[in-house]
C-alpha positions in Angstrom: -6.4 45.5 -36.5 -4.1 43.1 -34.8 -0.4 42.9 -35.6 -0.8 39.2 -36.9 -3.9 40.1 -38.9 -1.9 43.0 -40.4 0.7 40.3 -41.3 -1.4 38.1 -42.6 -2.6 40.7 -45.3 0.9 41.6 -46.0 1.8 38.7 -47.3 -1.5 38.0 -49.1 -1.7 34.4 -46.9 -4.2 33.5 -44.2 -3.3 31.5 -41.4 -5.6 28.6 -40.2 -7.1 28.7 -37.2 -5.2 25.6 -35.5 -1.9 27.2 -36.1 -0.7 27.8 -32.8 3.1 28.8 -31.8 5.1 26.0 -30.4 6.4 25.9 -27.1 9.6 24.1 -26.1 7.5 21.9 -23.8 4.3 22.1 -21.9 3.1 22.1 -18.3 0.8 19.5 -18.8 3.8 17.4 -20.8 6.1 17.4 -18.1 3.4 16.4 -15.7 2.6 13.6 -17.7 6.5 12.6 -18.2 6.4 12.5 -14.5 3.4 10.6 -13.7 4.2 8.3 -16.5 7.8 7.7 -14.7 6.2 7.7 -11.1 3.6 4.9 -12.6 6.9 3.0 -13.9 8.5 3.0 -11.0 5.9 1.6 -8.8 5.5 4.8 -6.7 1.9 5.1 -7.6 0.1 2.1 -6.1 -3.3 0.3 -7.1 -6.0 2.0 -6.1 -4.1 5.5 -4.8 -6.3 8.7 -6.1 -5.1 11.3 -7.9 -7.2 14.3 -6.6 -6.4 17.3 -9.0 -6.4 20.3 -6.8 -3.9 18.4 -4.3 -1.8 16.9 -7.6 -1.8 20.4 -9.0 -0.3 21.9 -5.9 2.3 19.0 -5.6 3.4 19.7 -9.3 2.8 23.6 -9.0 0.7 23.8 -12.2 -2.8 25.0 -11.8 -5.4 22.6 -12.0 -6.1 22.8 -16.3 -2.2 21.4 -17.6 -2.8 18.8 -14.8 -6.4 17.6 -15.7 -5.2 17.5 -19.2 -1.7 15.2 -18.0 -4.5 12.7 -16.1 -6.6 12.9 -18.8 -3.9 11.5 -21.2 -3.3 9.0 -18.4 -6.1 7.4 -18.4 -6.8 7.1 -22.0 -3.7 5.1 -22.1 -5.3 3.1 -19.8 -2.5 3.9 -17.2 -5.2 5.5 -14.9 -8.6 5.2 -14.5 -11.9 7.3 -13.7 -13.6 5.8 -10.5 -17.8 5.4 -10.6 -17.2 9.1 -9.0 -15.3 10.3 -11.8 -12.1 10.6 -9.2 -8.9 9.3 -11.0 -7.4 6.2 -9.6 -4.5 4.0 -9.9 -6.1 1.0 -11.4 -5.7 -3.1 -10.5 -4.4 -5.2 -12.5 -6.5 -8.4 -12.8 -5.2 -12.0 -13.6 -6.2 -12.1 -17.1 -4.8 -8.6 -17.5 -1.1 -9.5 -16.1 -1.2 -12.9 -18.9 -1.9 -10.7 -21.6 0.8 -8.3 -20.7 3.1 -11.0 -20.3 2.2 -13.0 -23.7 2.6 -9.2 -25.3 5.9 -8.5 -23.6 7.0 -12.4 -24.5 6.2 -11.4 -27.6 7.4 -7.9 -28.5 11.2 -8.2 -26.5 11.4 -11.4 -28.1 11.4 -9.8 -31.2 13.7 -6.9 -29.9 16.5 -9.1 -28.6 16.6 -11.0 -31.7 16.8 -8.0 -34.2 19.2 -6.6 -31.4 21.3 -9.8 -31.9 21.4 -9.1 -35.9 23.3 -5.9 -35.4 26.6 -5.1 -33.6 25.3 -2.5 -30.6 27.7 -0.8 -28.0 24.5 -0.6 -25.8 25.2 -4.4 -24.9 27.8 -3.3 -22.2 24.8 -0.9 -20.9 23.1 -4.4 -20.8 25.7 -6.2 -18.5 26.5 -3.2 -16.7 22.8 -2.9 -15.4 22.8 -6.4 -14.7 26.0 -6.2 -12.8 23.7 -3.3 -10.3 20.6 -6.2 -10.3 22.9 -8.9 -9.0 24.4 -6.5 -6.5 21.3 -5.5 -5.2 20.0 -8.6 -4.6 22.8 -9.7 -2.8 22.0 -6.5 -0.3 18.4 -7.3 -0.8 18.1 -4.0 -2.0 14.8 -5.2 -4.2 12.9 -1.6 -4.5 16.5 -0.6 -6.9 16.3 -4.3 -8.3 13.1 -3.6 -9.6 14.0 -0.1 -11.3 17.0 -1.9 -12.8 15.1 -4.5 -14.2 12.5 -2.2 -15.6 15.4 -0.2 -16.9 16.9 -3.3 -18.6 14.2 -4.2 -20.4 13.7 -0.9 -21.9 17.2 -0.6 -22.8 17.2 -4.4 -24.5 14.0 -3.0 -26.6 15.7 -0.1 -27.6 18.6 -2.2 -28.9 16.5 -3.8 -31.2 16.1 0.0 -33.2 12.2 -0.6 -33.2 10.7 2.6 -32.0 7.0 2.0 -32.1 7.7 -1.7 -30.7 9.3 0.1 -28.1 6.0 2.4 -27.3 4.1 -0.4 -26.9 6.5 -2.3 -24.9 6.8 1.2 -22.3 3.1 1.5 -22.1 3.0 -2.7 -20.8 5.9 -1.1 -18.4 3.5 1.4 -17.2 0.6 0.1 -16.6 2.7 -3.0 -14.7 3.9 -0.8 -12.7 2.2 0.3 -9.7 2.4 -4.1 -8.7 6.3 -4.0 -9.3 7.0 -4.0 -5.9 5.9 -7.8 -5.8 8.4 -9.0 -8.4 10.6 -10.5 -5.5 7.6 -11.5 -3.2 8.7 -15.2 -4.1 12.3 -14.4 -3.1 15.2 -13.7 -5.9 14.9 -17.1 -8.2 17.5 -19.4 -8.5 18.8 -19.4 -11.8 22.3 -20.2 -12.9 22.9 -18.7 -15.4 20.1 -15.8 -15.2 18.7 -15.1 -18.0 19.7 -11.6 -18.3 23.0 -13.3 -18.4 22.2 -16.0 -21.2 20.1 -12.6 -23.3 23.6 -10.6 -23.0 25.7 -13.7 -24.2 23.3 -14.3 -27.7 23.2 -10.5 -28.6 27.0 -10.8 -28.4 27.1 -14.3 -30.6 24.6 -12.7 -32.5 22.5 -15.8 -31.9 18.7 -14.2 -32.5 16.8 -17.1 -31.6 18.8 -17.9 -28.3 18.3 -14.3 -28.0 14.6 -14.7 -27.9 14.2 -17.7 -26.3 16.0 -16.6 -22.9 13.7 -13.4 -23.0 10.7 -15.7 -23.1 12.4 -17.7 -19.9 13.0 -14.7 -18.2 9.1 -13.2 -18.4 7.6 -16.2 -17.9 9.6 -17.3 -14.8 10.4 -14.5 -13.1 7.0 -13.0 -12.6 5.5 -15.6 -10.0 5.8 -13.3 -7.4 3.6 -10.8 -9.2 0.9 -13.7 -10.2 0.9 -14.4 -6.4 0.3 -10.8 -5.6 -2.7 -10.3 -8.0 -4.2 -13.7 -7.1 -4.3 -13.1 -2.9 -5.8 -9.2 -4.1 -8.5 -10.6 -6.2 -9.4 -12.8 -3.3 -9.0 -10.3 -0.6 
């Protein structure tokens, strides 16, 4: 008889059989975590494939914590399965990338302004980040520009204390990422003031429909260059 079965008698209960012990984190977690961020970050682009004996090596998992980390991928829709089954990187198509943006529109809208109804340190996080954006594009430094902005966003949503908004809003980030890199294809836009600039200023007036109305400039304006870049790949 086994130690936990003799336990189990002992104290007259029976343990079901999903009860498993809980680990701190798993393999296949913090492969995930990692893709997730890689995807983010634009350093996974469309249509690169994830083989899983190469990916496990990379990661130094064997091959079943990383099948399961893809796997999770690609429900999400992050990833996708090829007609061969391979995972890939997927495209973003035109229709896609205005239903993100109407989402995203939406959703940080409604972060700023319940971010502007409360008094939040995390506003001089805001301007500080913005402070890096503006000084990389004056070093036209746009690969960290692009992190920053991500990272802005994400921080503004998290302002607004709205967790599962904020899940939904990461998991737009995500599966924009891999076409970030074409966010200053146009060139840095002309704005004065930006509207990262004019979002700080309302969450610190705690103005929420200013708030919301210079996130809604700054999505629908500053993604041209990333409209472009789908448009000339569905073509090509």
């Amino acid at each position: 008889m086994s130690s936990a079965s003799a336990s189990e008698l002992e104290t007259g209960e029976i343990m079901p059989d999903w009860v498993r012990p809980i680990v701190k984190e798993s393999l296949s977690e913090r492969a995930y975590r990692e893709l997730r961020l890689a995807l983010m970050r634009g350093q996974l682009r469309p249509d690169t494939r994830l083989r899983l004996r190469p990916m496990s090596a990379r990661f130094g998992i064997s091959a079943t914590p990383m099948r399961e980390a893809l796997l999770r991928l690609v429900a999400e829709k992050a990833l996708a399965l090829d007609a061969r089954g391979s995972v890939v990187v997927p495209r973003l198509t035109l229709d896609q990338l205005l239903e993100i943006r109407a989402i995203r529109t939406d959703l940080e809208g409604r972060a700023a302004a319940a971010g502007a109804a409360r008094d939040s340190a995390e506003v001089d996080a805001l301007e500080a980040i913005h402070a890096q954006i503006s000084q990389c594009h004056a070093s036209r430094d746009f690969a960290r520009a692009v992190n920053l902005n991500t990272e802005f966003h994400l921080t503004l949503c998290k302002i607004g204390q709205m967790p599962i908004l904020y899940e939904i809003v990461e998991l737009l980030w995500v599966r924009c990422g891999p076409i970030l890199s074409h966010l200053y294809d146009d060139g840095v836009p002309d704005w004065e003031p930006h509207p990262h600039r004019r979002i700080i200023d309302a969450l610190r007036d705690r103005d929420p429909v200013a708030a919301r109305d210079a996130v809604r400039e700054d999505i629908e304006r500053g993604g041209s260059g990333l409209f472009a870049h789908v448009r000339a790949a569905a073509k090509g």
